[in-house]
N, C-alpha and C positions, 0 to 999 in steps of 0.2 A: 891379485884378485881385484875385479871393481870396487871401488870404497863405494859406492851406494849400494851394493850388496851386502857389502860387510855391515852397514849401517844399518839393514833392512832386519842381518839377521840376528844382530845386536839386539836390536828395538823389539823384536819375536822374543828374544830370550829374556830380557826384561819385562817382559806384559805376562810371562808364563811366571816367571819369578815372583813377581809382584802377587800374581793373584788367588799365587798357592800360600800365599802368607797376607791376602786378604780376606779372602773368603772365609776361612776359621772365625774372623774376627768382627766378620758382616752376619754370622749365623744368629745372631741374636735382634741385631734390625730386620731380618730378614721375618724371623719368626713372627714380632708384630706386626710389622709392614703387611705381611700374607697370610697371618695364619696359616702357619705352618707346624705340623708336627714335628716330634723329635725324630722319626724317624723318616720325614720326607728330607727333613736337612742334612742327618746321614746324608741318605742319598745324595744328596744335590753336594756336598763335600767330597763325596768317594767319586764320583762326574768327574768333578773337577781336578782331584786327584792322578785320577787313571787316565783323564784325558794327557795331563801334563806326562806321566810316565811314559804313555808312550809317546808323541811324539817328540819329546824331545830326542832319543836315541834314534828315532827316523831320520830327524833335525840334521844329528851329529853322522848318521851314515851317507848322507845326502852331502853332504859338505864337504865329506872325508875323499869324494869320488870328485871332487872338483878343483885341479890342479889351485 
């Protein structure tokens, strides 16, 4: 495999990692920053959450097909 690929999808897997265990912990800047409700930060959490679920298993099917 090309190592700038592998590095790209590296650096994808680490920004998705990273941000499902930052955003829990931004939900509180986030509230006064925006005025935001409890339940628009929900929201903006389970976003964030379901985006990650799925594509990472798209991620991992996409790669699986690539010698």
């Amino acid at each position: 495999m090309n190592p700038s690929i592998l590095v790209l999808l590296s650096l994808g897997h680490l920004a998705t990692d990273l941000s499902a265990g930052a955003i829990p912990a931004l939900l509180p800047f986030f509230q006064r920053s925006f005025g935001l409700s409890y339940g628009s930060l929900g929201f903006l959490n389970g976003v964030f959450q379901f985006t990650a679920s799925v594509t990472q298993p798209l991620v991992g099917l996409i790669t699986d097909r690539i010698p």
